[in-house]
N, C-alpha and C positions, 0 to 999 in steps of 0.2 A: 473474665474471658476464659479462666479456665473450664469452669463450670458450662457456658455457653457454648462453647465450638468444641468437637472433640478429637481429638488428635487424627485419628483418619480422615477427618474433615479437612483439614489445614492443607494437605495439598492439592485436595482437590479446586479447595479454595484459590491456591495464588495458579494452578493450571488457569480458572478462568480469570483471573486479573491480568495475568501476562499475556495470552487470549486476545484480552480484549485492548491492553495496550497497543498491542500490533497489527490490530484490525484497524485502530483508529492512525496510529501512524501510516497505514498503508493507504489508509483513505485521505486524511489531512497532508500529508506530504508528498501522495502518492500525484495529485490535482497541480501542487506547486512544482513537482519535477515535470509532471506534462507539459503545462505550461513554457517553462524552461526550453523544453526541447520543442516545442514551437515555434521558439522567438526565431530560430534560422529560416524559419519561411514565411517571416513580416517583414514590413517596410521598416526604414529608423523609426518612423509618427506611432507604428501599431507597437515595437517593441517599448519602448518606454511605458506606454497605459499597461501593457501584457504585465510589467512586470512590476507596476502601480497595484495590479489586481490582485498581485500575491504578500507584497511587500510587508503591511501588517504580520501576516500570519507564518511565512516560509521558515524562520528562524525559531518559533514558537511550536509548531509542527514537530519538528525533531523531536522534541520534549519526549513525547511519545514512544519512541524508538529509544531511549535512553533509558524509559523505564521499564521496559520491555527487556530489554538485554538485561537489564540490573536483576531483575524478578531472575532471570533464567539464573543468572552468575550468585545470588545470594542464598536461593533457597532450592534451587536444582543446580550444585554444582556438578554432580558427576555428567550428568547432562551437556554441563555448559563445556567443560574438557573437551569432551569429546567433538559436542556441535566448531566450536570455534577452531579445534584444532584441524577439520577436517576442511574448515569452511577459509584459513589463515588466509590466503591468497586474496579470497574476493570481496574477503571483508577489509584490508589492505588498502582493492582498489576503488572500493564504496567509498572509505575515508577520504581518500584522495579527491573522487569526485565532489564530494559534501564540501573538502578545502576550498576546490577551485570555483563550484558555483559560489562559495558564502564570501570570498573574496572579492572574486568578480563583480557580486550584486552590491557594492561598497565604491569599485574605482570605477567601473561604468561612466561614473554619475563626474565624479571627481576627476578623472582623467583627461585633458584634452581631446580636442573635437576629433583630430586623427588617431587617436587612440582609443576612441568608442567604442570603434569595431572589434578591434581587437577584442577588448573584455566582453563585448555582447558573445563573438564566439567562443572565448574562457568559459563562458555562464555557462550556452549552447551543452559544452563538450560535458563539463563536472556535472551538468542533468542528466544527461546521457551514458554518463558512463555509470553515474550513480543508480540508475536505474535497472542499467544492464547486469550490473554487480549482482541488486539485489536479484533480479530474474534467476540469475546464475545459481546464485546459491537455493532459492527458491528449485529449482530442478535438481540441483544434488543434494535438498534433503528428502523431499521424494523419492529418491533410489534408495535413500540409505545410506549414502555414500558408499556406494559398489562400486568395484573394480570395472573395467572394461572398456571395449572403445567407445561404444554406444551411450555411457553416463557422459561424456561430456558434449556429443552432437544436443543429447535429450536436454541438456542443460542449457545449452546453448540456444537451441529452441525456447526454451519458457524462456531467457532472459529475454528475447527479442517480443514475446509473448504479452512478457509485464509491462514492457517498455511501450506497447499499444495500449496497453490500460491504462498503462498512466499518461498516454495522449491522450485518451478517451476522454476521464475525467479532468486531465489541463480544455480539452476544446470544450467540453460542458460548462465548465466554469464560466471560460470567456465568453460562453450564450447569457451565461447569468450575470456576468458584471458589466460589460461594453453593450455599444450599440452601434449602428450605422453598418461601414465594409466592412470592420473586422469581424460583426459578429459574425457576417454575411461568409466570414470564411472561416470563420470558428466552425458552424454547421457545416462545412464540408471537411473540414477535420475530422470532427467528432464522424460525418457518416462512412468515413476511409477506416478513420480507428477501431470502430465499432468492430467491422467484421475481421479485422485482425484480433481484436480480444475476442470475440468469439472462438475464432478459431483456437487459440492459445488457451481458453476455458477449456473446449471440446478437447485437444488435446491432452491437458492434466485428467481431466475426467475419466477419458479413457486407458492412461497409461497407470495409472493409479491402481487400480484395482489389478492389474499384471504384476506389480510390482513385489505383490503378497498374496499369494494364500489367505491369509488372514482377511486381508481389505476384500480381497475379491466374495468371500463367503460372507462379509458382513452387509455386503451390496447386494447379489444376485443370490441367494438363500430364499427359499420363504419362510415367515410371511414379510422378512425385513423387505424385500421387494417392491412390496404393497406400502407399508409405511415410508418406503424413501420417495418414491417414487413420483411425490408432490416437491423435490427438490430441484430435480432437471425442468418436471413440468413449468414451474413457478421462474427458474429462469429463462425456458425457451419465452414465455410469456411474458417478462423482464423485457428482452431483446426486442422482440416486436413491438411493443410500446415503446424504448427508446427510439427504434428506426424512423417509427408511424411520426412521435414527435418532432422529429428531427428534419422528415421532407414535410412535414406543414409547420415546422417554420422557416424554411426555405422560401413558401408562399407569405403565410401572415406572421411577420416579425414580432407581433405584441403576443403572440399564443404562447401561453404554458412556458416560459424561459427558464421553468426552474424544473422541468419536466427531466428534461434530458440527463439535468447531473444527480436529478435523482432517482432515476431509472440506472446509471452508472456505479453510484452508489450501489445500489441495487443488488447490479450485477455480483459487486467485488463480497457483498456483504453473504450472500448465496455462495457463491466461489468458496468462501470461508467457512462457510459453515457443511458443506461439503467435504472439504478439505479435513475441517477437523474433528469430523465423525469418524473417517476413513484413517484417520492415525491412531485416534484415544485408543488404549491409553497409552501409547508410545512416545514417547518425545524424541527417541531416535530409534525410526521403522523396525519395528521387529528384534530390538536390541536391548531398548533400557523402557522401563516405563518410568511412569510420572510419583511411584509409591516407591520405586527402588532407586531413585535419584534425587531425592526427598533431602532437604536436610531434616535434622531433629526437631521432633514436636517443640521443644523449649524454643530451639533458633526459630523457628515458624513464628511462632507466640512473639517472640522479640520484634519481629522483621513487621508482620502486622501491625504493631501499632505503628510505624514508620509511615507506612504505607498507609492506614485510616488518615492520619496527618496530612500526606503528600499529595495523595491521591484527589481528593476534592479541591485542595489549590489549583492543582493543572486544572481539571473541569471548569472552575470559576475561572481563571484566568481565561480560557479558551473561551468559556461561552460570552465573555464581559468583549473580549476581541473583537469576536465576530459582529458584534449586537454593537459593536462602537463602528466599527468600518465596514457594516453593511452598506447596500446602496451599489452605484455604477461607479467604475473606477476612473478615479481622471487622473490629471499628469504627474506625474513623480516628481515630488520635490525632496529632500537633504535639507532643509532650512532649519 
């Protein structure tokens, strides 16, 4: 391995592994938090399938997130100092959320009849707040973590931002696993959600490039202009093909059902890749890069084989999941 990869390679290396950790949890997890924060506007009949639909996978999801953080905390620690110390608070109140849904999705089922409700809104809240968390911090590392009054409205905005997205992709899902009323109100979710995550996209979009000098001249510069310029295109075009899919199957119920969560997908997977053209190669804006927060070529070289190991178990697990409990979701059973 020494021979094969060479030391300035190595972080570029785990840059995209921890990348792409986090794009898949924000995708994988992102579906079961929507969901989540759905079940407060279903019947008892619709909440139990809603939450049949995620049950397999919710707990498995996380994985994702765990590696992600671990990437940042083993092989960019100066990075992960700084990121976590600034971020203490709301990663705090994420765990907490993560608690109460993972609790909840356990007594639900177990609890007595008059006590359902109760943990259905346990679930409700720990997806909501877990969501809101991550939006939050998602806005304060875009600033940089700067001072001012204005970093915690701007925060405050994308948390409310993500937390459409990730209705977005919970109401898609439900187009793709249920059938009959629910999905009939899955599609009016997803077309409510839709134009809140647009908005919440258009806003990082824009505020992004204000943020730096640097971001702003790697966007609106020529001829980088011309070459990005296929990136908004490609999601304005995203979005009108989710919408388009989304009011015909409002009419024909059997069209495309798998349209919509993958036009969501879509969206988030563009959002990202936006996203982290406009930071590279910072891992905290304008502060630290991803070569000066680097552990040592040796630790890399260590840490890698871990990760060659670990890294294709999750993939196989996850793709063996999916491929076992695909199909339409029916009723939750504990047996």
């Amino acid at each position: 391995m020494d021979t094969l990869i060479p030391d300035a390679l190595l972080p570029l290396i785990f840059v995209g592994l921890m990348g792409a950790a986090m794009l898949a949890y924000v995708i994988l997890d992102g579906f079961d938090l929507g969901v989540g924060a759905l079940v407060a506007f279903a019947d008892d009949a619709d909440k139990d399938v809603m939450i049949a639909s995620i049950g397999p996978f919710w707990d498995a999801n996380e994985t994702w997130l765990v590696l992600g953080v671990g990437i940042l905390l083993i092989a960019f620690p100066q990075a992960h100092g700084v990121i976590l110390t600034a971020l203490y608070l709301p990663v705090a109140v994420m765990l907490i959320g993560l608690v109460l849904r993972g609790v909840a999705f356990d007594f639900r089922v177990k609890a007595h009849a008059e006590q359902k409700a109760l943990w259905n809104q346990v679930f409700v809240s720990g997806s909501i707040i877990t969501a809101l968390a991550q939006g939050y911090m998602l806005g304060s590392y875009i600033t940089g973590f700067r001072d001012g009054a204005m970093v915690p409205a701007f925060a405050g905005l994308i948390a409310f931002g993500l937390l459409a997205g990730y209705t977005l992709l919970g109401a898609t899902w439900l187009i793709l696993k249920t059938e009959g009323e629910l999905k009939s109100r899955a599609i009016r979710w997803a077309r409510r959600a839709l134009w809140l995550c647009g908005f919440g996209i258009a806003v990082v979009s824009l505020a992004t490039p204000l943020i730096s000098e640097r971001i702003y001249a790697k966007w609106f510069t020529l001829p980088n202009l011309y070459w990005l310029l296929p990136v908004p295109l490609a999601s304005a075009l995203v979005f009108v093909w989710c919408e388009h899919t989304l009011r015909r199957l409002q009419h024909h119920r059997g069209y495309g059902s798998w349209q919509p969560f993958a036009a969501a997908v879509s969206l988030f997977v563009l959002a990202f890749v936006g996203l982290g053209y406009s930071l590279f190669p910072y891992l905290v804006v304008d502060r630290i890069t991803y070569t000066q927060a680097a552990s040592a070529p040796e630790s890399l070289r260590f840490i890698l084989v871990g990760v060659a190991i670990t890294l294709p178990v999750i993939l196989a697990y996850t793709v063996y999941a999916y491929r076992v409990f695909w199909g339409k979701a029916g009723e939750l059973r504990y047996e």
